[in-house]
MIKEFI-616365 format. One line per 3 residues: number of its first residue (from 1); for each residue z, x, y of C-alpha. Coordinates in steps of 0.25 Angstrom, whole numbers. Layout:
# MIKEFI-616365
NUM = Z:X:Y  ...
***
This chain:
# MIKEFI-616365
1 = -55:7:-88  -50:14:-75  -62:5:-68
4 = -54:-9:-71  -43:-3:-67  -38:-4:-50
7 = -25:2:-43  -19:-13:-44  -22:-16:-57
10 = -15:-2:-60  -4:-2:-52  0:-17:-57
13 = -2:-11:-71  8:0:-68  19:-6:-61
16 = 19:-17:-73  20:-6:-83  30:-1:-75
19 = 37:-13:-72  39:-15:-87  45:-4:-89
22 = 55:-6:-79  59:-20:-84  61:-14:-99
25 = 71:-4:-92  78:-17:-86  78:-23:-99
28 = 83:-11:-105  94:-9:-94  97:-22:-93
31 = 99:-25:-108  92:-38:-108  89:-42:-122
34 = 81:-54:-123  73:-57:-132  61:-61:-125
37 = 62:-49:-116  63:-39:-128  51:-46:-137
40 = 43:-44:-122  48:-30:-120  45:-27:-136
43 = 30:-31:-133  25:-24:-120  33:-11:-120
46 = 24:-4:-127  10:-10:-121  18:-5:-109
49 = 20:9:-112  6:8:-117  1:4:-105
52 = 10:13:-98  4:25:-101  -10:18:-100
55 = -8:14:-86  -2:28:-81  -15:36:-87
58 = -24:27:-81  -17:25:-69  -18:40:-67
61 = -33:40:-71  -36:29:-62  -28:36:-51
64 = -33:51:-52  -49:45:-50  -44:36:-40
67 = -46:40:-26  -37:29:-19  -22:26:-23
70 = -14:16:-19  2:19:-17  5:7:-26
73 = -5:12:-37  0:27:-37  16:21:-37
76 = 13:14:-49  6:24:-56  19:32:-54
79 = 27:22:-56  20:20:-70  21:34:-72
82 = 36:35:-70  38:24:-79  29:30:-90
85 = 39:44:-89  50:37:-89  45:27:-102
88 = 40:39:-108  53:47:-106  61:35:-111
91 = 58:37:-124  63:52:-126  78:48:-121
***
């Protein structure tokens, strides 16, 4: 699985994830009550937070055997990892 997967295809992956997560905060903050926006938030948050834990496991796979990093690649990869602490964390409060 780590062959099919590039620093490109990993670092669009995480900045998506995280990207998410920080338009459901805006949601939140906001108060926007749509009804299309809540039937979509509904459906992906927890394919998200599936594939949030995925993607930082991998990505810290793929980033421990790989030689080469790009800035971009290791700034995701932290920026995912913020968002999964802070995801995580938002349960307990």
């Amino acid at each position: 699985m780590i062959k099919l997967l590039n620093e490109k295809l990993l670092t669009t992956f995480n900045f998506g994830i995280v990207g998410y997560f920080v338009w459901i905060y805006f949601i939140n903050l906001y108060q926007i009550t749509n009804v299309f926006v809540g039937v979509i938030r509904e459906l992906l948050t927890l394919p998200f937070l599936l594939a949030q834990l995925i993607f930082l496991i991998v990505g810290v796979i793929y980033f421990v055997k790989e030689k080469r990093k790009r800035p971009l690649a290791v700034f995701s990869l932290i920026c995912l990892l913020i968002c999964s602490i802070i995801t995580i964390w938002s349960f307990f409060r």
